[in-house]
Every structure is written in C-alpha cells, then in structure tokens.
TORMIVEX-917941 format. One line per field, with one value per residue (C-alpha): z, y, x negated. Coordinates in Angstrom, 2 decimals, padded with zeros to 5 digits, always signed. Layout:
N
z <- [Z / ...]
y <- [Y / ...]
x <- [X / ...]
***
This chain:
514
z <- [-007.37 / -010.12 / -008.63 / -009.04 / -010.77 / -013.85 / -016.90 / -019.31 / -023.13 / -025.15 / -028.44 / -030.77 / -034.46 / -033.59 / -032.52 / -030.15 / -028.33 / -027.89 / -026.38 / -024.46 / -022.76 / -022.20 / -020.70 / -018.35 / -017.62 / -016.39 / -014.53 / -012.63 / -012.03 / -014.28 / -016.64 / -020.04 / -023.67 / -026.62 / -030.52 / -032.88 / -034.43 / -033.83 / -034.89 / -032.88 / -029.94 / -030.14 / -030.24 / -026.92 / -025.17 / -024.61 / -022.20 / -018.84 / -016.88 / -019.04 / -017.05 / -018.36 / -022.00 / -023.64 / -026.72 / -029.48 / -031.18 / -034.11 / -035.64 / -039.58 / -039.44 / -037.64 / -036.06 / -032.26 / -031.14 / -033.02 / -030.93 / -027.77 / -028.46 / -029.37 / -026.49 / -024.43 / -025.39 / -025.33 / -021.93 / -019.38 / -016.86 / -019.05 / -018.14 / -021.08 / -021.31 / -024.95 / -026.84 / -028.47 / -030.57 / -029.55 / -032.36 / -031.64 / -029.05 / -030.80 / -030.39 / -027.13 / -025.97 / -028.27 / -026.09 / -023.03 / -023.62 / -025.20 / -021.47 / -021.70 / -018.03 / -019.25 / -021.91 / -022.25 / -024.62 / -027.18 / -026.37 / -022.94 / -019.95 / -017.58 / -014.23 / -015.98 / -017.54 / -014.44 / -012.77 / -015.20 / -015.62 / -011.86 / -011.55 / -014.04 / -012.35 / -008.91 / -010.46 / -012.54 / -009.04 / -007.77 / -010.62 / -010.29 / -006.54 / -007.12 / -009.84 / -007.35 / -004.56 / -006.48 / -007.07 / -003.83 / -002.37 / -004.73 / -004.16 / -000.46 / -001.40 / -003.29 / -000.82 / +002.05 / -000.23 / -000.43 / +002.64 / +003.98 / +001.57 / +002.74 / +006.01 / +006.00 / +005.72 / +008.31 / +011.79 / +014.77 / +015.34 / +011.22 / +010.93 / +013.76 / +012.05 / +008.38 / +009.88 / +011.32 / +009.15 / +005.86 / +008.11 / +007.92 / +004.27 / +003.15 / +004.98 / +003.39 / -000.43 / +000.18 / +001.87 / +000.58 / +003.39 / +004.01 / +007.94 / +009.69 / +013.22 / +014.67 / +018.23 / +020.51 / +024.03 / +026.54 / +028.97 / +031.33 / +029.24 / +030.30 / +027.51 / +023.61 / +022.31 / +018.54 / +016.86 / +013.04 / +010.96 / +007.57 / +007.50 / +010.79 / +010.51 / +014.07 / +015.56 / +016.86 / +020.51 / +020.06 / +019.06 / +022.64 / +024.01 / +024.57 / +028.38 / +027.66 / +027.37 / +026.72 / +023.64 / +019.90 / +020.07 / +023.72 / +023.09 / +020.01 / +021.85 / +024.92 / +022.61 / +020.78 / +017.50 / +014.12 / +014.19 / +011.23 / +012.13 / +009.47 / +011.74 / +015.25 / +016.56 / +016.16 / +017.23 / +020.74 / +021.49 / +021.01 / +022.84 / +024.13 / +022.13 / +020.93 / +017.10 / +016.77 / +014.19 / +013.94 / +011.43 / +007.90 / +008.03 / +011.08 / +009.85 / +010.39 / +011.09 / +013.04 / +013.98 / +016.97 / +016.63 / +018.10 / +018.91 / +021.55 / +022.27 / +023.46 / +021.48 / +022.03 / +019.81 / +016.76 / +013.46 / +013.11 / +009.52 / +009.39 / +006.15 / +003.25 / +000.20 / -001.53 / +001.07 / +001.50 / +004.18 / +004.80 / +004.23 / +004.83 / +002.02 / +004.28 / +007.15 / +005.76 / +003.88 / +007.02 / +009.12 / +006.98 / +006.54 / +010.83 / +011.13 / +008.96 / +010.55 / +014.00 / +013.08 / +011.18 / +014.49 / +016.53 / +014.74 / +015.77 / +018.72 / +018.45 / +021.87 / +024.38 / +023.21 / +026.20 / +025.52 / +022.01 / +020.02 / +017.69 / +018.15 / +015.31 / +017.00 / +016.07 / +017.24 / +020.92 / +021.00 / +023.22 / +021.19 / +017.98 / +015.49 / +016.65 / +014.82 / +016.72 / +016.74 / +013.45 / +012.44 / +011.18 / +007.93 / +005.65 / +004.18 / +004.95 / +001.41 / -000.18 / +001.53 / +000.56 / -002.42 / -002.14 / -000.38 / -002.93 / -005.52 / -003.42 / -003.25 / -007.12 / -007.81 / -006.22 / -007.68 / -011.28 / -010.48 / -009.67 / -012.76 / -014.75 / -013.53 / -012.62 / -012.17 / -008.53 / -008.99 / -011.71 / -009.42 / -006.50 / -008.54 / -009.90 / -006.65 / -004.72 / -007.51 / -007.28 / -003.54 / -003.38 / -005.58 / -003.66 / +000.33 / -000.58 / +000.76 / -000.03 / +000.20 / +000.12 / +000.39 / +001.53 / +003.11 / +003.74 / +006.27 / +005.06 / +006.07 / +006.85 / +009.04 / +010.44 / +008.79 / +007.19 / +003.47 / +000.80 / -001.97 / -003.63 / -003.25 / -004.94 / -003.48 / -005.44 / -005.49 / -002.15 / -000.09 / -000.59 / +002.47 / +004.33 / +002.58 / +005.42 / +008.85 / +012.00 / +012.83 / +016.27 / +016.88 / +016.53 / +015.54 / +012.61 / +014.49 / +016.85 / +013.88 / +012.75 / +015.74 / +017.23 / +013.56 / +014.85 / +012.45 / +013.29 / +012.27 / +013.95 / +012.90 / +015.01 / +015.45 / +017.84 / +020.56 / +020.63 / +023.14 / +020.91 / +018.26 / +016.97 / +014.77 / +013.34 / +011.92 / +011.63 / +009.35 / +005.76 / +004.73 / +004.99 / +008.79 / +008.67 / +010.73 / +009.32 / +009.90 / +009.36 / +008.32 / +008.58 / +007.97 / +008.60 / +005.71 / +006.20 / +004.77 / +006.27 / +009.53 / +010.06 / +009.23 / +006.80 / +006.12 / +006.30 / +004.20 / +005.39 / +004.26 / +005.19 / +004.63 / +003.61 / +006.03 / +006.24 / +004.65 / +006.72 / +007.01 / +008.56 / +010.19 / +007.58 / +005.02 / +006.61 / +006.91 / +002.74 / +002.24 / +004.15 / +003.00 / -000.22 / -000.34 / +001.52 / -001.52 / -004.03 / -001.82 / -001.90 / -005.50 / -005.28 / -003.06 / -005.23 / -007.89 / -006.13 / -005.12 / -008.31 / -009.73 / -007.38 / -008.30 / -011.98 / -011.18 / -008.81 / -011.48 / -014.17 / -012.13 / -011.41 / -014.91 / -015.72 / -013.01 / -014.26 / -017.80 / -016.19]
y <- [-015.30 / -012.81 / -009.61 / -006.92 / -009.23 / -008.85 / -010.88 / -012.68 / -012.06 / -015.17 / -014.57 / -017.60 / -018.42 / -022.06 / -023.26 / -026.04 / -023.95 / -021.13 / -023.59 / -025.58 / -022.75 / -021.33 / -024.76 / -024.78 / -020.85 / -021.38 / -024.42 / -022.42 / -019.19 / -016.87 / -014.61 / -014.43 / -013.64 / -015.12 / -013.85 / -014.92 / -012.02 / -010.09 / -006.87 / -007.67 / -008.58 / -004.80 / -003.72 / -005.75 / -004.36 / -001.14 / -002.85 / -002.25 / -005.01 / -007.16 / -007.81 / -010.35 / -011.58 / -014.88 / -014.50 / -016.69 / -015.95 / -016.85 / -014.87 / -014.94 / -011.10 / -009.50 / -011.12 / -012.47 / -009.83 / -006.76 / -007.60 / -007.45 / -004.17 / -002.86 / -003.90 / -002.55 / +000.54 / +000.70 / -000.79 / -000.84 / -002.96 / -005.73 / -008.81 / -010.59 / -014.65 / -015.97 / -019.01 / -020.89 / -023.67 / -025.91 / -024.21 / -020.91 / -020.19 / -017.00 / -015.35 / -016.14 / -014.65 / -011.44 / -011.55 / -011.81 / -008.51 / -006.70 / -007.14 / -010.88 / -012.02 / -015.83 / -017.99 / -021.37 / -023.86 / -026.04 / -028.32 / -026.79 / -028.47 / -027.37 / -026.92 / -025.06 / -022.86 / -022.06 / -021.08 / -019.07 / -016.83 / -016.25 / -014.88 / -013.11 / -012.00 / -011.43 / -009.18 / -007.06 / -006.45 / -005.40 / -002.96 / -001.51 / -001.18 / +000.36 / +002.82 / +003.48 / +004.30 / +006.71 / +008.71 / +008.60 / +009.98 / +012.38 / +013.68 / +013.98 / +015.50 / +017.88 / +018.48 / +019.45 / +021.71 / +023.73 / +023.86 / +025.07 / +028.13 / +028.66 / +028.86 / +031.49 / +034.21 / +033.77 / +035.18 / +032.27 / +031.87 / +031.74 / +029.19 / +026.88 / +026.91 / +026.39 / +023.64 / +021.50 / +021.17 / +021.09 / +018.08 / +016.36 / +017.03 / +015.39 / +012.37 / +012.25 / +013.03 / +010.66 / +007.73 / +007.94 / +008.56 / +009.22 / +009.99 / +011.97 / +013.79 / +015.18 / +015.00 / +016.79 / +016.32 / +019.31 / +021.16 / +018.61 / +015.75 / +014.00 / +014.09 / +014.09 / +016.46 / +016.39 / +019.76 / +019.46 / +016.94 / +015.18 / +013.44 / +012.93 / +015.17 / +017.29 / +020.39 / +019.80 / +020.46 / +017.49 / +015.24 / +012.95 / +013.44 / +010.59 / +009.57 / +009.00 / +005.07 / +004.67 / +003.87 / +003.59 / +007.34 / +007.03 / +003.36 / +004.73 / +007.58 / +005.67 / +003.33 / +006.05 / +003.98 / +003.72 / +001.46 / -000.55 / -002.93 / -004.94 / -005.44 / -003.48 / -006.81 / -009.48 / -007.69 / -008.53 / -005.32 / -004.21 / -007.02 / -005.13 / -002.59 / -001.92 / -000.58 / +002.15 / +002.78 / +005.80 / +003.84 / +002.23 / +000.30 / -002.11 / -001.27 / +001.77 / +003.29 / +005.61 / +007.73 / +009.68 / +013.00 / +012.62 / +015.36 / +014.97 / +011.22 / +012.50 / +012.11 / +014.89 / +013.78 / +011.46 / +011.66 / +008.95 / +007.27 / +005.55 / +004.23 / +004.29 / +005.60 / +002.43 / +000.47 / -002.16 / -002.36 / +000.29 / -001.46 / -001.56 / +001.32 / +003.54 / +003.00 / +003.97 / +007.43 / +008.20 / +007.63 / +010.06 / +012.33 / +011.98 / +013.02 / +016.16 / +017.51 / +017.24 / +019.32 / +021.66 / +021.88 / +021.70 / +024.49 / +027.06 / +027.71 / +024.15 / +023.10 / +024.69 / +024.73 / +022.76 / +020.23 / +019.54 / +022.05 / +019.38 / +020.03 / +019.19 / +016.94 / +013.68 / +010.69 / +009.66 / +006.88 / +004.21 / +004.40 / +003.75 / +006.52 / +006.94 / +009.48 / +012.41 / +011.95 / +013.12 / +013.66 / +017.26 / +018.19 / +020.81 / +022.65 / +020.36 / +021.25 / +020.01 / +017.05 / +015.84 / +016.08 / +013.86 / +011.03 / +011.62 / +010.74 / +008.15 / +006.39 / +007.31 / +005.01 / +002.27 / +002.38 / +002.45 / -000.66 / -002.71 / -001.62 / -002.21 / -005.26 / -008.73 / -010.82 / -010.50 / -009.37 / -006.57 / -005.38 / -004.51 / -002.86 / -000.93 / +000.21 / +000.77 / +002.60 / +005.58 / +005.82 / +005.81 / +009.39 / +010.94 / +009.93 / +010.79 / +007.30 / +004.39 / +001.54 / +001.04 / -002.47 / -004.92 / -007.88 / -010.76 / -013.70 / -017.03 / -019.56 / -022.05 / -019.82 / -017.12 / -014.70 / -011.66 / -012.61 / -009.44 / -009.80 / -006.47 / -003.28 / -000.40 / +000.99 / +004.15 / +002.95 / +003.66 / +000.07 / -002.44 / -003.85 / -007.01 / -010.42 / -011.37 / -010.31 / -011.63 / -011.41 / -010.69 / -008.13 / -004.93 / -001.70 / -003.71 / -006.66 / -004.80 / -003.17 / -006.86 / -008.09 / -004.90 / -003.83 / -000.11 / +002.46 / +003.08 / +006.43 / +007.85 / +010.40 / +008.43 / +005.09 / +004.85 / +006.50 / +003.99 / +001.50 / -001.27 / -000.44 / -002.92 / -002.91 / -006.58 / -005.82 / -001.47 / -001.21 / -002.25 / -003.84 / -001.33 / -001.19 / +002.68 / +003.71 / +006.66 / +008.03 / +004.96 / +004.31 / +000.82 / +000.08 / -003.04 / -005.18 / -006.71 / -008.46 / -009.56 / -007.48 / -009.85 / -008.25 / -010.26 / -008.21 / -004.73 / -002.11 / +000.17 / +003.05 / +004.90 / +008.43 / +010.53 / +013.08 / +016.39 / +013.90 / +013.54 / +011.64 / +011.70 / +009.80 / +010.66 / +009.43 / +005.80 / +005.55 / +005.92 / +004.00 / +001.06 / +000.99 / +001.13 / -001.38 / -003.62 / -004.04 / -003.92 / -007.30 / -008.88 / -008.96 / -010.98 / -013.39 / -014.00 / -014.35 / -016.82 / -018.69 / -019.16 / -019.91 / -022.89 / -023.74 / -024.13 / -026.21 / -028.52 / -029.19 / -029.35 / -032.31 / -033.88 / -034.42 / -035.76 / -038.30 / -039.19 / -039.57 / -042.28]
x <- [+012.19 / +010.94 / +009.41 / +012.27 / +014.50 / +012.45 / +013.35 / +011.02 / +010.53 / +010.21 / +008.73 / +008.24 / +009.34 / +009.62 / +013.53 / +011.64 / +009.44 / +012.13 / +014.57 / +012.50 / +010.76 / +014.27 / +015.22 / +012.35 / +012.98 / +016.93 / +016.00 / +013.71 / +016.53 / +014.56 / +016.32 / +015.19 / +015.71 / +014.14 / +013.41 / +011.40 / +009.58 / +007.21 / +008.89 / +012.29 / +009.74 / +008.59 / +011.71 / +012.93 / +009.76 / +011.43 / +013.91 / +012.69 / +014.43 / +011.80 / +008.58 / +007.06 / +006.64 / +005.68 / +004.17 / +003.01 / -000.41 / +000.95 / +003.58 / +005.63 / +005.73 / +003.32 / -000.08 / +000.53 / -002.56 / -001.19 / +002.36 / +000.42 / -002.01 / +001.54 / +003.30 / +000.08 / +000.34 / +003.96 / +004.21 / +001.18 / +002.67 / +004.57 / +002.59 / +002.00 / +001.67 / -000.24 / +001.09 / -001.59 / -002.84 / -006.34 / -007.80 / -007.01 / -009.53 / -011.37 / -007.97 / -007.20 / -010.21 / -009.35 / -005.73 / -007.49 / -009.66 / -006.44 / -005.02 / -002.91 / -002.75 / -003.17 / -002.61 / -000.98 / -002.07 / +000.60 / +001.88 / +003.04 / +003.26 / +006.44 / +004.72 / +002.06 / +004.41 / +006.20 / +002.96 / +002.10 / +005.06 / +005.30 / +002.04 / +002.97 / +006.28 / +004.15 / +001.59 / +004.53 / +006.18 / +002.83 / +002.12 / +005.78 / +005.55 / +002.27 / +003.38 / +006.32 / +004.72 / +002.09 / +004.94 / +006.36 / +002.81 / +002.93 / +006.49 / +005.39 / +001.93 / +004.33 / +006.38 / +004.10 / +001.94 / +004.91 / +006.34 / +002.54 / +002.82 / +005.97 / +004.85 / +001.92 / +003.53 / +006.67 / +006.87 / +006.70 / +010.19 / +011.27 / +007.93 / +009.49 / +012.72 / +011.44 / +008.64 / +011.31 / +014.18 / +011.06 / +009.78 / +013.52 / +014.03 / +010.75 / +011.30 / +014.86 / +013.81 / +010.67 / +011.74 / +015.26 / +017.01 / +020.68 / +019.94 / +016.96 / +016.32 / +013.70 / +012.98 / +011.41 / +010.04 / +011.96 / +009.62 / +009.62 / +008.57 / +011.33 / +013.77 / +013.84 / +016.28 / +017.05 / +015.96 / +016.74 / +018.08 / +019.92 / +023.32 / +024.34 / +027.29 / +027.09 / +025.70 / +022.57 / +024.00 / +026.67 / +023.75 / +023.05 / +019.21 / +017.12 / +014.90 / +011.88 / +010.78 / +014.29 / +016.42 / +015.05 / +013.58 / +011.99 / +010.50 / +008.70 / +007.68 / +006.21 / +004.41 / +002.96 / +002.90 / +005.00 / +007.74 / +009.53 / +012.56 / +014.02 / +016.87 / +017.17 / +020.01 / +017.28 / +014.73 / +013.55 / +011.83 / +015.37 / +017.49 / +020.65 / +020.56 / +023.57 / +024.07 / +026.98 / +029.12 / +027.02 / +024.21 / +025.62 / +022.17 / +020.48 / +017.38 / +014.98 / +011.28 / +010.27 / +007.33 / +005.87 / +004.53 / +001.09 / -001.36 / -004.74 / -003.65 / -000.06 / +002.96 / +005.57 / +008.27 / +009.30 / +011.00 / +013.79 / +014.74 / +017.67 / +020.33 / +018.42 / +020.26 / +022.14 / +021.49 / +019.01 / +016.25 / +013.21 / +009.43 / +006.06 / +005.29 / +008.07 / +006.25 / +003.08 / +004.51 / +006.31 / +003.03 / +001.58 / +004.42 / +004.43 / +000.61 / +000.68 / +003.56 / +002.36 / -001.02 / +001.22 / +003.41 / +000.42 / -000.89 / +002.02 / +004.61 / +006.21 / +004.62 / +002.41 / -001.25 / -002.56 / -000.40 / -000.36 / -003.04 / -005.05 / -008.46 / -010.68 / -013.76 / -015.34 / -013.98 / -014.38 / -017.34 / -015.51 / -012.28 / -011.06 / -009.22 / -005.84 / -003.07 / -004.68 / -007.88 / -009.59 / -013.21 / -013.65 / -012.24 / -012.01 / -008.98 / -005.90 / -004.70 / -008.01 / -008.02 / -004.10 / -005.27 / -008.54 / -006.18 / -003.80 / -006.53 / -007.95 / -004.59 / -003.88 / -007.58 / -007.02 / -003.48 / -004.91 / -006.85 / -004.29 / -002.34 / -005.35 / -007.21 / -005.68 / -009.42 / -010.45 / -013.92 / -012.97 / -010.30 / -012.34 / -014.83 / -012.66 / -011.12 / -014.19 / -016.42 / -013.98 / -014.49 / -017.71 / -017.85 / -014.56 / -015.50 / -018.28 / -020.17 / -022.62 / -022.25 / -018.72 / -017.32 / -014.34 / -014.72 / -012.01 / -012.14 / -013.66 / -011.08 / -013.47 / -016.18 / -014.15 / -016.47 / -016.46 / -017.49 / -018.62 / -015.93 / -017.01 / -019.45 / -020.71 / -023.93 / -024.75 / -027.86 / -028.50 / -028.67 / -026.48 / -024.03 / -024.93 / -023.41 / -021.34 / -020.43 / -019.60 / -015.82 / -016.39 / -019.15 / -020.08 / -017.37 / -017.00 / -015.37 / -013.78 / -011.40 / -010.80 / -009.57 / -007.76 / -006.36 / -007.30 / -009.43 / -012.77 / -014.52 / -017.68 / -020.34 / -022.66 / -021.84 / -025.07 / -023.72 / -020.52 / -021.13 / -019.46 / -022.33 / -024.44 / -026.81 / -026.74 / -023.78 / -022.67 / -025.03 / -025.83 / -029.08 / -030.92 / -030.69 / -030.32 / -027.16 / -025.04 / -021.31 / -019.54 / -015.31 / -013.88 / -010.69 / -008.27 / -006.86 / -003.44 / -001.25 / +002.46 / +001.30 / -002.46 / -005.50 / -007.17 / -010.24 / -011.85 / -012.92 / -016.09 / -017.79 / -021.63 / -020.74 / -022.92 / -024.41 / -021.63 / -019.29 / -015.88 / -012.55 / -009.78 / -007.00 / -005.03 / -007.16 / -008.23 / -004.22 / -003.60 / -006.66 / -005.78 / -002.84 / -003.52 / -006.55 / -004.45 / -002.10 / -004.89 / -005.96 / -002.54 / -002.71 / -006.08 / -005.26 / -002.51 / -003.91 / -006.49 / -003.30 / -002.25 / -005.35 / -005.66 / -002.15 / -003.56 / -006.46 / -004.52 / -001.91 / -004.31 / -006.41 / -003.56 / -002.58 / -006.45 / -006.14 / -003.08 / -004.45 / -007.29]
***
C-alpha cells in the first residue's frame, strides 16, 4: 500500500507508455494521474496527495531534467522515478545527481516498475513522517521552553498548579490528544490520584484513583517503563481489562514520571483527535515530554525531595541509563535545543539522501560536531555472523571505530541484547567493560554513549559515541537520538530490500533469456 495514500504522477507524451503504466499502476491499487507535458507535469506537482512521480527524460515541451530540477525545488520530498531510452545514459546519470530516486529503462518491464514506484512510495512516507515528526519535536521543544519561563517567577503553590495542567496541555497539542490526566502517587505511595487533565469532562475529585500495580495507570507505574497499546482488548498484559464507555479509542500510551529510579506518577494519552491509533513516534515524544516534566516537578514542591529530587550524577557503573538517571548536563534549555538539532540532522538526512552509505554519513557527521564526540558510528547485525558490522563513521580525525563487534560482549553488547542506553564517563570502572570491544581502535577508553537500533520493537543495531572529555549527555538526549537513528536505519534497510528485489528480478529475467 502507498505510504500515506500517496498517488503517483505519470508524465509521458507517449499514449502507450501512459496507459500501460496506468494499467500496471491500478492493477497494483495505486492511485495515479497521468499528462503528457512537461509544463502540465509542473503544474500537477503542486498537489500534495502526489508522492511519487514518473517522469520521462524526454519531453515535447520542456527537457525531462529541467521538469525534475523544477519539481526539486518545488517539492523536496516528491520521489521522482526517470523514464529512459538505452541511449540515454549521460542523462540518467544527470537525473540521478539532480535527486531522481531511480530510473527505469524503455521498454519497461511490469515487476520492475512496481518495485520501483514502491520504494519510491516507502521512502516518500519516510520523508513525510520525518518532516512530521520534526515539527512535532519542535512544537514540544516550543512548548516546554515556555512553560519553564513561565515558571520562574511563580510562588510554589501557583508553579505546582501551572506545572501540571502545562504538562497535560503539551501532551494534548503534541500528540493530538482528545484525553489526558496526570497522576500522581498520594503520601502513602499507595494510590495514584489524577491531578490535572484534558477532555475527560469531570472535576478532578469525581475522577476514580488508581492502586498501585493495578489498572492501566498502576501497571505502567509498577513497570516503570513507557507503554504503547495498539489495542488495550487484545493485549495480554491487559487480559480482563475491561474498556468503558469512558475512551472513544482502544488504543493509548502512557508514561511514568520517573525520578532517582522511582516513578511517582504517569501521564495517560488516550483518543487521539480523528481517531486512528497512537505510534511508535507518540511513544517516543511522550517519553520525552514524560522525562522533562518529572525534573521540572522534581525540581519544585511536586513531591518530597527525598523521594523524588533528581540529582544530577553520572551514571551508576553496574547499570544501564534509565529515565532518571542522567550524566551531568548543562542548562536544560540549552540542551532541548541541542537534541532538538540533533533530531532536526538526522531528519535532514533522510529527506536528503536515499543511498545507504550517503545517508549515514550524513547523519553521523552532524553528531560528531554537536555531542561533541569522535568517533561516532552505527553498527547493524550481520545476518549471517551475529555480529556487529561498521555501516558508517566519522572520526574527526581522531581514531577510527573498530570494523566489527561482537554482539555479545562488552557495554556494547550488553545494550544490544538488553535494548537499554548505556552512558558512562568512565566506562572502566563498569564491571561489564571490556576493552576488546568499548573502545575504538585506538584502544584508548573515554566517556562512551551507545544506543539501541530498532526496528518493529527488535534492536537491530547500535549507535555509539567517545565523547570528548567535559562532554555530556543525557537520558534525554540518547532517547531522541535513538529514536531518530532508528528511522534513519529503516529507510536503509529498505532500501537494501528493494535493491535485492531489483537484482533478483533482473536475474531472473537473464536466466530466462538463456
């Protein structure tokens, strides 16, 4: 199915190849339109439901490569597919540096066409999703900038009361939200009572309290984790639940509120606005959403200070980064901003590069100059080995990270097995440390970040970073960036997929040519 429903653009002056690529298109469910000039293709462009166009090379009106600078410039993220004759080759390769995705040669082959157009499909949904969820990051970047101005200057009780209904109206606006509530543990620890929230139509003293380890609320409390359910009736974690007419939707997330390994309460997001079901890029903006306001929280009268006062210390050596446990950071204002830059990076590569190797690059050179760190690189499993394999690095010039790794060793392996952060000052001093693999050629050890790679909830590689000495990062930080590297690697193996697709098919039509 086309990413987002997206339609494709056919743009040929022939009659044959219009129809029979629309032929080939309906057969296969996938919306399109044809025309056959270049000017009327420009015009089309502007349609946004388009995501994909086809495009001949050769053009009555206007040159095939001046369409696709045009429809470049005029639309980034349009995917676009070149048309061409044997003897076109010096223009293909013009396309492919103006930004064409892939070209197909005449005459066309239908399996080859269909490949082509859904990767082309795939990597437009990736780009949108992308370009989506930069601005959701930055509406929530946005967001908690201002409620933390708004907050200095207010007396205890004012700052509880502006802290906790600001935390339920960013979760609404950002993860668009009809229903929110924010829970908090009473004195005894016992209970979670609901102190603010959006949309659920009663006083906050009608709204029932939740037993700990009990119900949606307490479950995600006990575990101490974010949550996502797709649907809360098939879920077994949930069996007997039973869903209320209270909820339009059966799906939800949900995160604790976490401070010195402890959570002490949640924020609940339920019926998102039109419908439809909350996903992984929810989860992830909630988790992060969840994390500042419990330092903010943490920070004033919300809970008694030896319960939940976030102390700023390195990371404990036997275990790995949790919600609450952050390396030490500067101003929490300065560093949204650095994760919101970090995220917007790796965001821009994915819009801008579709070959695997240029993709990483792109993502990890950034990262290198904003952690700071060197090397920085990603790994992903070898299918065949179990190993950790180098797909990309940047090393600042520094030392350049090992080739491949062993899955199971070191603080390295534990992340890929255990899917948990790891962040240490001194990675010596962990017990789990060694030095075969937690460090990069070199053999000098340094503050070290590695993060987990996943993709549909298995971690398929990691990401790590040497920072530099007096560099820091935070929980925070290895959340956006492994999030956000993890979709920058779904859109490689993809297009590996693909790739493989187009070499299997093509083979198969040489052998049956012998």
């Amino acid at each position: 199915m086309a990413g987002h429903g997206a339609g494709i653009l056919v743009v040929d002056d022939e009659r044959f190849y219009r129809e029979a690529i629309g032929e080939i298109l309906v057969n296969e469910g996938l919306p399109y339109v044809a025309v056959e000039t270049g000017e009327r293709a420009i015009e089309m462009a502007a349609d946004s439901t388009l995501g994909v166009a086809v495009l001949d090379i050769r053009l009555p009106d206007i040159d095939g490569i001046q369409v696709l600078a045009r429809l470049r410039e005029m639309r980034p993220s349009l995917r676009v597919v070149m048309l061409s004759a044997s003897t076109d080759q010096e223009l293909v390769l013009e396309a492919l540096r103006l930004g064409a995705c892939d070209y197909l040669a005449k005459p066309l082959h239908d399996e080859e066409l269909v490949l082509a157009v859904r990767r082309a499909l795939e990597t437009y949904s990736v780009t949108t999703d992308w370009v989506q969820l930069r601005g959701r990051l930055d509406r929530l970047v946005a967001r908690m900038e201002e409620l933390a101005r708004r907050l200095c200057p207010l007396a205890a009780a004012e700052r509880s009361a502006m802290l906790r209904e600001g935390a339920v109206q960013a979760a609404s606006e950002v993860l668009e939200a009809d229903k929110v509530s924010l829970m908090l543990l009473d004195e005894d620890d016992k209970v979670l009572r609901v102190v603010a929230a959006v949309g659920r139509g009663l006083s906050l003293e009608e709204m029932d309290p939740v037993v700990a380890g009990e119900g949606v609320a307490g479950i995600a409390l006990q575990r101490c984790e974010p949550m996502l359910v797709v649907d809360v009736e098939s879920d077994p974690l949930f069996a007997g639940f039973t869903h209320t007419e209270r909820y339009r939707s059966r799906s939800f997330t949900i995160a604790p509120l976490i401070a010195q390994g402890r959570a002490f309460g949640v924020l609940s997001v339920t019926d998102r606005a039109g419908g439809g079901e909350f996903g992984s890029d929810d989860l992830s903006l909630l988790r992060l959403l969840a994390m500042q306001i419990s330092e903010l929280m943490a920070a004033g009268p919300e809970a008694d200070a030896s319960r939940v006062e976030v102390e700023q210390v390195a990371v404990a050596a036997a275990a790995p980064l949790r919600a609450a446990e952050v390396l030490p950071k500067g101003d929490d204002g300065e560093e949204l901003d650095r994760d919101s830059e970090l995220a917007r990076h790796i965001c821009q590569a994915v819009v801008d590069e579709v070959e695997p190797a240029r993709l990483i690059q792109a993502a990890l050179r950034p990262l290198a100059g904003l952690l700071p760190a060197a090397p920085v690189a990603l790994y992903l499993f070898d299918g065949e080995t179990g190993e950790l394999v180098l797909q990309g690095q940047c090393d600042g010039g520094v030392s350049a990270d090992r080739p491949r790794l062993a899955r199971d060793r070191g603080l390295t392996g534990s992340v890929s097995l255990t899917g948990h952060i790891v962040a240490s000052q001194d990675p010596r001093a962990d017990p789990r440390f060694d030095p075969e693999v937690d460090t990069p050629e070199s053999g000098s050890a340094g503050p070290l970040l590695c993060l987990p790679l996943r993709l549909r909830g298995k971690v398929v590689g990691v990401f790590r970073a040497f920072l530099q000495d007096g560099a820091v990062a935070s929980a925070r930080t290895g959340e956006v960036l492994s999030a956000a590297l993890s979709a920058a690697v779904r859109s490689v193996l993809l297009y590996r997929s693909l790739v493989e697709s187009i070499e299997e098919v093509a083979e198969a039509r040489r052998a049956a040519r012998r």
